[in-house]
C-alpha positions as CSV (number, residue, x, y, z in Angstrom):
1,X,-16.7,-15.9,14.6
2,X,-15.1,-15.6,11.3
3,X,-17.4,-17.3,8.4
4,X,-17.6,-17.2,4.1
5,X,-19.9,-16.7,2.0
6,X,-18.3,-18.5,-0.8
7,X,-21.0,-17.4,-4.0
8,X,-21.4,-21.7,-4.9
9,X,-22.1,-22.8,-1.2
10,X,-25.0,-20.1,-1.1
11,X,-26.8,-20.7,-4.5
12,X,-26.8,-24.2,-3.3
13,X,-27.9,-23.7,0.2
14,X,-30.8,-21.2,-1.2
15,X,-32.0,-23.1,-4.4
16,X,-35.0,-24.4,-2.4
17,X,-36.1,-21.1,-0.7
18,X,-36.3,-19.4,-4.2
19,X,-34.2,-16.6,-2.2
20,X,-31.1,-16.5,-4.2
21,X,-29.9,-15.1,-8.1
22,X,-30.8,-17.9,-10.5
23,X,-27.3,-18.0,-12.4
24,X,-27.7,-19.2,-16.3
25,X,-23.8,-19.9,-17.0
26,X,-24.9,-19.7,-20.9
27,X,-26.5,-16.8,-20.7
28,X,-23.4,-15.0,-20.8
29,X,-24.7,-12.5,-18.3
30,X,-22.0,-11.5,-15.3
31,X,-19.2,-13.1,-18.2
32,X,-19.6,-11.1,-20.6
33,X,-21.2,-7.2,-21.7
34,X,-24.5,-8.4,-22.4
35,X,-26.5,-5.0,-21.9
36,X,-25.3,-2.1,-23.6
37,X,-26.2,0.9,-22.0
38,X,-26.2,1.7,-18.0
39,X,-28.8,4.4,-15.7
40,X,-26.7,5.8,-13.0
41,X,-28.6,7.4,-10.5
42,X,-26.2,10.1,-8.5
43,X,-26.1,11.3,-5.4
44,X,-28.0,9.0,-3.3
45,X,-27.4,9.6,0.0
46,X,-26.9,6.3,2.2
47,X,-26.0,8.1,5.2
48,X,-23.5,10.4,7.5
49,X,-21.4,10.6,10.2
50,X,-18.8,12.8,12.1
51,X,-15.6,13.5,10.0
52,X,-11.9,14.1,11.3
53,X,-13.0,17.5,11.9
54,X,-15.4,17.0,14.2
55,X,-18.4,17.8,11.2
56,X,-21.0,16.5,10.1
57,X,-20.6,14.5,6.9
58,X,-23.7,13.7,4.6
59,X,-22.8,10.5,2.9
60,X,-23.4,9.8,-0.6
61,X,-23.0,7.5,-3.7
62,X,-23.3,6.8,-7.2
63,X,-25.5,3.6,-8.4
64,X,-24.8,2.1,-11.7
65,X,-27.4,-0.5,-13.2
66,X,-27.9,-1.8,-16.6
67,X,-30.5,-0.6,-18.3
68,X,-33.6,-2.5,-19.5
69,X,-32.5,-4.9,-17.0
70,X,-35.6,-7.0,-16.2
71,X,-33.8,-9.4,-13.8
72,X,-35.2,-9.0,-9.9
73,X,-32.2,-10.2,-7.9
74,X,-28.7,-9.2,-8.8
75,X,-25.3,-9.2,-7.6
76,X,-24.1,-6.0,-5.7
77,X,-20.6,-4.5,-6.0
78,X,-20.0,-2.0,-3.6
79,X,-16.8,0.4,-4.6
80,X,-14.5,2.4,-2.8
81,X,-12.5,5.4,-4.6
82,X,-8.6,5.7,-3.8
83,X,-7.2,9.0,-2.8
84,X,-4.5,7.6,0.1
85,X,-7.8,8.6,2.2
86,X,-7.2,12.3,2.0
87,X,-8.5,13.1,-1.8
88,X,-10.3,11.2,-4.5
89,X,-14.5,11.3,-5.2
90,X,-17.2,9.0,-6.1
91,X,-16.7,9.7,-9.8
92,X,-12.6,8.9,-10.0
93,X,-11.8,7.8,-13.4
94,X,-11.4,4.1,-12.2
95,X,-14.5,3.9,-10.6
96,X,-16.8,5.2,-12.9
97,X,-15.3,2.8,-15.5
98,X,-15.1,-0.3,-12.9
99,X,-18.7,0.4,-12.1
100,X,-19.6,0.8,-16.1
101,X,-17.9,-2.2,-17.4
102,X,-19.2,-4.4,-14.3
103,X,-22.9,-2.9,-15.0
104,X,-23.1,-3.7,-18.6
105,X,-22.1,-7.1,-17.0
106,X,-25.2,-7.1,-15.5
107,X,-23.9,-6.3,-11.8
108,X,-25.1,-3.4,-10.0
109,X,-22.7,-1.0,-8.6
110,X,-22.1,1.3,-6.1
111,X,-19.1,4.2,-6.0
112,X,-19.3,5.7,-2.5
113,X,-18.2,8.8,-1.4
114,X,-16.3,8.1,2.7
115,X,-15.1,10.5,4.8
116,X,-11.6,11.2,4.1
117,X,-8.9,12.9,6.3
118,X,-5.7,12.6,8.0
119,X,-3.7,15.1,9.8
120,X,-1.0,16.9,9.0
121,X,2.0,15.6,10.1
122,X,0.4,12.0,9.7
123,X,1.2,8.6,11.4
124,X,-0.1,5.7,12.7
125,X,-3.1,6.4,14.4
126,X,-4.2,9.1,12.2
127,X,-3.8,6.9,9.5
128,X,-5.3,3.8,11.2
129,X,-8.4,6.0,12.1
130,X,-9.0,7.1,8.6
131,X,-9.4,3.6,7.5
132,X,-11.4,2.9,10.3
133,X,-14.1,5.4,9.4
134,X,-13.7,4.5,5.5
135,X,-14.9,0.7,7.1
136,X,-17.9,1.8,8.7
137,X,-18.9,3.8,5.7
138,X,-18.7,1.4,3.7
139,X,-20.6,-1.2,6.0
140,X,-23.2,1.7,5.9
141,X,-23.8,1.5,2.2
142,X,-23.8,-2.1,1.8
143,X,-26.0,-2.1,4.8
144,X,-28.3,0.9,2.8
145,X,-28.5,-1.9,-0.3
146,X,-29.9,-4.6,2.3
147,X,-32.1,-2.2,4.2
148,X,-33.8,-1.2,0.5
149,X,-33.8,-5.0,-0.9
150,X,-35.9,-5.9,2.6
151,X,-38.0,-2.6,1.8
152,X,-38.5,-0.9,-1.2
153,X,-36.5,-3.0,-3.3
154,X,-35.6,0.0,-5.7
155,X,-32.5,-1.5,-6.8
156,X,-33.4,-5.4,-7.0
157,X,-29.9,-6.7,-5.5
158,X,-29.2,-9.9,-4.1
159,X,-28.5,-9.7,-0.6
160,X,-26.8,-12.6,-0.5
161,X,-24.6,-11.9,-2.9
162,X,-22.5,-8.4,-2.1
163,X,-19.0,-7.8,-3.0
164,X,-16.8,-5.3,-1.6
165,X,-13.8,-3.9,-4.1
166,X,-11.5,-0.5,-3.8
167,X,-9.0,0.7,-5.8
168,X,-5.9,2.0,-3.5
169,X,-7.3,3.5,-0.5
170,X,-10.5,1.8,-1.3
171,X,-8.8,-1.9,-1.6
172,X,-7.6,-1.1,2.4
173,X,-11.3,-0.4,2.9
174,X,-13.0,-3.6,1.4
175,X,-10.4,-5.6,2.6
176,X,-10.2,-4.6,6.2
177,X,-13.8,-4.6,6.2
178,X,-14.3,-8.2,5.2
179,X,-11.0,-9.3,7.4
180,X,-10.8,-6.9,10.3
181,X,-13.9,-8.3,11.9
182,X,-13.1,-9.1,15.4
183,X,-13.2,-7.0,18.3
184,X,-9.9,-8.4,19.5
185,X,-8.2,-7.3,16.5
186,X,-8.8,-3.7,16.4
187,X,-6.0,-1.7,16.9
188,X,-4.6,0.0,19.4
189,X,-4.6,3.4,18.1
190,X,-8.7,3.3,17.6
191,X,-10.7,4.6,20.4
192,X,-13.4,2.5,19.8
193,X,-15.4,5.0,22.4
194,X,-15.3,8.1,20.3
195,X,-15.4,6.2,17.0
196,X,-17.4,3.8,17.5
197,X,-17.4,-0.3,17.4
198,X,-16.4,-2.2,14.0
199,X,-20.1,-1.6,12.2
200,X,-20.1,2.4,13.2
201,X,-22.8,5.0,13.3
202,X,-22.7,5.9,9.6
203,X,-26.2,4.5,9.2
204,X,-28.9,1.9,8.1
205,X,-28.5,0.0,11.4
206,X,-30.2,-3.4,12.0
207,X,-28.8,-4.9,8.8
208,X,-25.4,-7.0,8.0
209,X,-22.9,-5.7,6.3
210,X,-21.5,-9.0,5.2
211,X,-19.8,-9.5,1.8
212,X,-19.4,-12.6,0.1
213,X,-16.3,-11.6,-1.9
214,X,-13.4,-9.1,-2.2
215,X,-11.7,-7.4,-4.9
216,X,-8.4,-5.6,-3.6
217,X,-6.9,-3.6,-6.4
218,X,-3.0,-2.2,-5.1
219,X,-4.3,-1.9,-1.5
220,X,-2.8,-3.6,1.7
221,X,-4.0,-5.0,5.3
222,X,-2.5,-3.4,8.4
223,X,-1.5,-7.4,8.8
224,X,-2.1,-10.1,7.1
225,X,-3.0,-12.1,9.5
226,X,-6.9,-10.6,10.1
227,X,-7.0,-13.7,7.2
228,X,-8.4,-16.7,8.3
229,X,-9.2,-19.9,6.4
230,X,-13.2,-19.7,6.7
231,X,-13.2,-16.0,5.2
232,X,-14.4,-14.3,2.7
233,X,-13.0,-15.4,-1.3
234,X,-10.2,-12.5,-2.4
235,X,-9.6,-11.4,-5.7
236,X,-5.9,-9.1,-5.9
237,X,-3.9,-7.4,-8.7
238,X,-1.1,-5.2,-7.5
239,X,2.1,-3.9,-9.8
240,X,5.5,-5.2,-8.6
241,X,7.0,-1.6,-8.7
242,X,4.5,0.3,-7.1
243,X,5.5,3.2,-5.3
244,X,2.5,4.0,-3.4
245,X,1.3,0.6,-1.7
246,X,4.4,-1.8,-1.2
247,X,3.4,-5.0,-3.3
248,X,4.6,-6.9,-0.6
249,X,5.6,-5.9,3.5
250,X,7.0,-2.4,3.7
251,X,7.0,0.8,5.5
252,X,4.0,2.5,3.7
253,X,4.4,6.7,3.5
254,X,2.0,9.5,2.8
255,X,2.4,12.0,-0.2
256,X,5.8,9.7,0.0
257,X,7.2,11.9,3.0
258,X,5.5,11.0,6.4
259,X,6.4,7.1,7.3
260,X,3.0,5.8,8.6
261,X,3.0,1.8,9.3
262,X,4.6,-0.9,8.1
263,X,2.0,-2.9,5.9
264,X,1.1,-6.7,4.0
265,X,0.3,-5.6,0.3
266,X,-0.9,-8.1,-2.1
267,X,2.3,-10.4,-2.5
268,X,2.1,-11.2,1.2
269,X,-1.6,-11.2,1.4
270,X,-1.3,-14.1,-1.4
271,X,1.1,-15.9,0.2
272,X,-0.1,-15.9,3.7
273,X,-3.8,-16.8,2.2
274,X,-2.3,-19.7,0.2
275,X,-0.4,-20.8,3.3
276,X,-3.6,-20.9,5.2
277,X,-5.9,-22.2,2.5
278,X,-8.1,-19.4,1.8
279,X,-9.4,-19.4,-1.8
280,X,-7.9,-16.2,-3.6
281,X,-6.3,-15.1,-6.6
282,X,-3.8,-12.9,-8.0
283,X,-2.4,-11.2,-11.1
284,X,0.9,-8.7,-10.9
285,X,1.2,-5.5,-13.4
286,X,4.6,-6.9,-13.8
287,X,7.2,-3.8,-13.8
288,X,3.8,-1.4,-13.1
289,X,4.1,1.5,-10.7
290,X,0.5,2.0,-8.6
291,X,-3.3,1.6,-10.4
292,X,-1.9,1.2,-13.6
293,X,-5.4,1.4,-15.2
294,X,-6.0,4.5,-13.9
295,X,-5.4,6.3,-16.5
296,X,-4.6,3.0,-19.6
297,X,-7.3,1.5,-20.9
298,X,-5.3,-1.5,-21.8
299,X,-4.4,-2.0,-18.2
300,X,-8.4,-1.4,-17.2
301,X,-9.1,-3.7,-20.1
302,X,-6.6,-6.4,-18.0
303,X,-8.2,-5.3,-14.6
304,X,-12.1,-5.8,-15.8
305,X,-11.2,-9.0,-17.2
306,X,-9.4,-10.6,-14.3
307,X,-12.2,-9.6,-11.9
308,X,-14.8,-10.3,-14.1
309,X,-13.3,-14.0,-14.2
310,X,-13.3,-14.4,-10.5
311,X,-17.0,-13.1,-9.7
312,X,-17.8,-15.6,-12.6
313,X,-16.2,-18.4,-11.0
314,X,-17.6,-17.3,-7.8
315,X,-21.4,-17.7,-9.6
316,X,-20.1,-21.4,-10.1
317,X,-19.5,-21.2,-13.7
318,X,-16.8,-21.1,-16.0
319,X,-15.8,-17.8,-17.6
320,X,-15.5,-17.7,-21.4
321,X,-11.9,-16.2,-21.5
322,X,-9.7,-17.4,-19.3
323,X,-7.3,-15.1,-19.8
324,X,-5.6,-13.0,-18.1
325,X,-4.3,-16.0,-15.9
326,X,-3.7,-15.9,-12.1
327,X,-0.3,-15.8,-11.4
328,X,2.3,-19.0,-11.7
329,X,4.7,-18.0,-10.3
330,X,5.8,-20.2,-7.0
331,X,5.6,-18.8,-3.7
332,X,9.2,-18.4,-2.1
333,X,8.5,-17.3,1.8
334,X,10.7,-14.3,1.6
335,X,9.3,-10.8,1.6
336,X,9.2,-8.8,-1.8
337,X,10.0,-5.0,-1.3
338,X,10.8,-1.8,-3.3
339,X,13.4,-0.6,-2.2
340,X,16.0,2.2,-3.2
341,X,18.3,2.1,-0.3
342,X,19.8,-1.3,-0.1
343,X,20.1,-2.2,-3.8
344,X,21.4,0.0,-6.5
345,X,21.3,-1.1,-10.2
346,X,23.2,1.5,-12.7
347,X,23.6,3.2,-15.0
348,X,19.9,3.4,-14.9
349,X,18.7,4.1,-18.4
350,X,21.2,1.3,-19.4
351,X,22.1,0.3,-22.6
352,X,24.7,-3.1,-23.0
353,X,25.3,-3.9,-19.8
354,X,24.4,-2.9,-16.3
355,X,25.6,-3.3,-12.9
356,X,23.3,-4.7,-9.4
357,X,24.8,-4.0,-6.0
358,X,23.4,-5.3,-2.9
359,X,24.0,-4.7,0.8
360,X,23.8,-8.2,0.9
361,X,24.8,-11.6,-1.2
362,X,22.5,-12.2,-4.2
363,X,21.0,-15.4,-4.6
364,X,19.4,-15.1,-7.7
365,X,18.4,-12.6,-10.1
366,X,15.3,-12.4,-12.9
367,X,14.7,-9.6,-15.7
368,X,11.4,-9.8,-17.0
369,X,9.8,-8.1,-19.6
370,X,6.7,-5.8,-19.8
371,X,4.6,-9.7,-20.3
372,X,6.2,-10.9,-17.5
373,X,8.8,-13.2,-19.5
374,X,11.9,-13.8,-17.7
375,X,14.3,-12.7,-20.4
376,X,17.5,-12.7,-17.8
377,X,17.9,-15.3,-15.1
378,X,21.1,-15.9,-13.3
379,X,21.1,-18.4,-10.5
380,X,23.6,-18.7,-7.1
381,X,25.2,-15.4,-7.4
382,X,26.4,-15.6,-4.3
383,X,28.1,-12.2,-4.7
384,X,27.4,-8.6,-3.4
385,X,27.3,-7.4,-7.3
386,X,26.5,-9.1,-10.7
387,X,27.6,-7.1,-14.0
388,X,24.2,-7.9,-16.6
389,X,25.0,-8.5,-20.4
390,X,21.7,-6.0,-21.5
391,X,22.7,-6.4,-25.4
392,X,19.7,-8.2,-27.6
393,X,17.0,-6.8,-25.5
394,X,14.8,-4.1,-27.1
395,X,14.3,-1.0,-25.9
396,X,11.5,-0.7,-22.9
397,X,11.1,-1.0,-19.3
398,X,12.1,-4.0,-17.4
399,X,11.2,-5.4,-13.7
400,X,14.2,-6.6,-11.8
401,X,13.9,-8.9,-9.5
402,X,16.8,-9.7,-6.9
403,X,16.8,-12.3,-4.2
404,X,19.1,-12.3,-1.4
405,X,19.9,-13.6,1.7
406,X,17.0,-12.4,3.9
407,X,14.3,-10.7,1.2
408,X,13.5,-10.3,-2.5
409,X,14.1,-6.4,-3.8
410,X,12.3,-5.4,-7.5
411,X,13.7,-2.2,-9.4
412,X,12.7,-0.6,-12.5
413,X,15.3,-0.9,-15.4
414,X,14.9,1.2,-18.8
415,X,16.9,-0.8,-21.6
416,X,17.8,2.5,-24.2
């Protein structure tokens, strides 16, 4: 049965058992960088299991802490590297500084290493399997955490208080593992007889792999509708023109040649859990192609901050900075895309003026700026092709939003 484990409800229910992270909201602690220095311990290995090769894999991770930290019960967040779940490691730019910035928080982390693989040509099922195993890591390392706070308590965690976040590949992971959590809804193309049931073989059994939280960072569900209203709380940020992941439904491909499923990324994730009153949030890299923080700190700065605000609000306090802000936009119902076959927008660098032609009549159409300000906005269209007046607008590049008849389409424009 599907259930939450909403951060408040829990403190509450656990005050009087003296089982649960005392939260001090004016501490700063979990808001803010409070500790200045963090002991990673590397290479722990929290289990293994057979790969797509038929091997055995040894599975391992990284564990961030802060250090000096004399507090016995702390928050968890368990990690998950990106890689399109054939490449990436443990100690991927993003995750080290994720698990860094959240540990100096005064979280502890964990950046697990998952057993990657799909072959070559890919579809479907190859790719549904890979994220199947990548869950059952996963809920082998958070189980790991439980095993050690009911044991040896090495890394003083909370039990009660795990979240599961993933950049990319890793957002699929946390997110089908908190959603895709009944047996009716596994899909076809998993043999659940050779892989395994939903909590796998990858070790620590006996404990729950719940989590009471997700972060999806430009990932995507296989369908949005593994959502219910009693799940776990959902924290997204996904960039409108991302390339990789579809910020809304699309066909999603590998290495951006083999066409693998049609998938919900964040938009309609958002919309469908707003629909169904699930409590999430989301901020869009407006104009941003995928994990634009991989590699700019200013975007990682954005990122750190967003998530750092939910988790807080999850503790039941009230973060210190409230921005960035979720987003405020309203929800229209119609599916956002990328697309490059049934809109065309040129010339493309443009300089005065520039012309949008759709397959279909355009409703309306929105240029917004690298803040997200709507600097263009032209309403019933109702015409196959607008001509844009570009001239005022600085140099840069823009996110283009057109809504027609049946979908919404968003394009990159460079203003010269």
């Amino acid at each position: 049965m599907k259930k939450t484990y909403s951060f408040l409800f829990l403190f509450f229910c656990l005050l009087s058992t003296n089982a649960q992270t005392i939260i001090d909201c004016a501490s700063g602690r979990y808001d803010t960088e409070v500790f200045s220095a963090v002991t990673t311990t590397s290479n722990v290995t929290y289990g293994s299991n057979i790969n797509s090769s038929g091997f055995i894999t040894q599975l391992t991770m990284d564990i961030y802490e802060p250090t000096g930290d004399t507090a016995l019960m702390r928050p968890l967040i368990v990690w998950v590297h990106g890689g399109s779940f054939v490449t990436g490691t443990k100690i991927d730019n993003d995750m080290v500084a994720l698990c860094n910035r959240f540990a100096k928080r005064g979280y502890v982390c964990a950046s697990i290493n998952y057993r990657l693989g799909i072959p070559i040509p890919a579809n479907q099922q190859g790719a549904t399997q890979a994220v199947y195993r990548a869950v059952q890591d996963m809920k082998a390392a958070i189980r790991y955490f439980r095993k050690d706070a009911a044991t040896a308590n090495i890394y003083k965690i909370d039990p009660m208080l795990v979240i599961a976040g993933g950049s990319s590949a890793g957002a699929f992971t946390a997110m089908h593992l908190a959603y895709l959590d009944e047996v009716s809804e596994i899909p076809a193309d998993i043999d659940t007889v050779a892989l395994g049931n939903l909590e796998g073989d990858s070790g620590n059994p006996g404990y729950s792999s719940d989590v009471s939280a997700v972060v999806n960072l430009c990932g995507a569900l296989g369908n949005k509708t593994y959502i219910h209203p009693t799940d776990e709380p959902l924290c997204s940020m996904h960039g409108t023109a991302d390339q990789v992941v579809p910020y809304s439904t699309a066909t999603i491909y590998l290495f951006g040649a083999y066409p693998l499923m049609v998938v919900d990324g964040s938009y309609a994730i958002n919309e469908y859990a707003d629909l169904i009153g699930l409590p999430n949030v989301m901020y869009t890299y407006f104009g941003s192609d995928h994990v634009p923080y991989l590699s700019n700190t200013s975007y990682m700065d954005t990122t750190v901050q967003f998530v750092s605000n939910f988790l807080y609000s999850q503790l039941g306090c009230t973060p210190s900075n409230l921005n960035p802000l979720p987003n405020t936009f309203i929800s229209t119902g119609i599916a956002v895309v990328s697309s490059n076959e049934q809109v065309e927008v040129f010339p493309n660098p443009a300089s005065d003026r520039c012309m949008v032609r759709c397959s279909e009549d355009i409703q309306n159409i929105t240029l917004y700026d690298a803040t997200g300000r709507a600097v263009i906005v032209k309403y019933h269209v109702d015409e196959q092709e607008m001509l844009l007046d570009l001239q005022g607008l600085s140099k840069g590049v823009y996110q283009l939003s057109i809504t027609a008849a049946s979908r919404q389409f968003i394009k990159k424009l460079a203003v010269e």
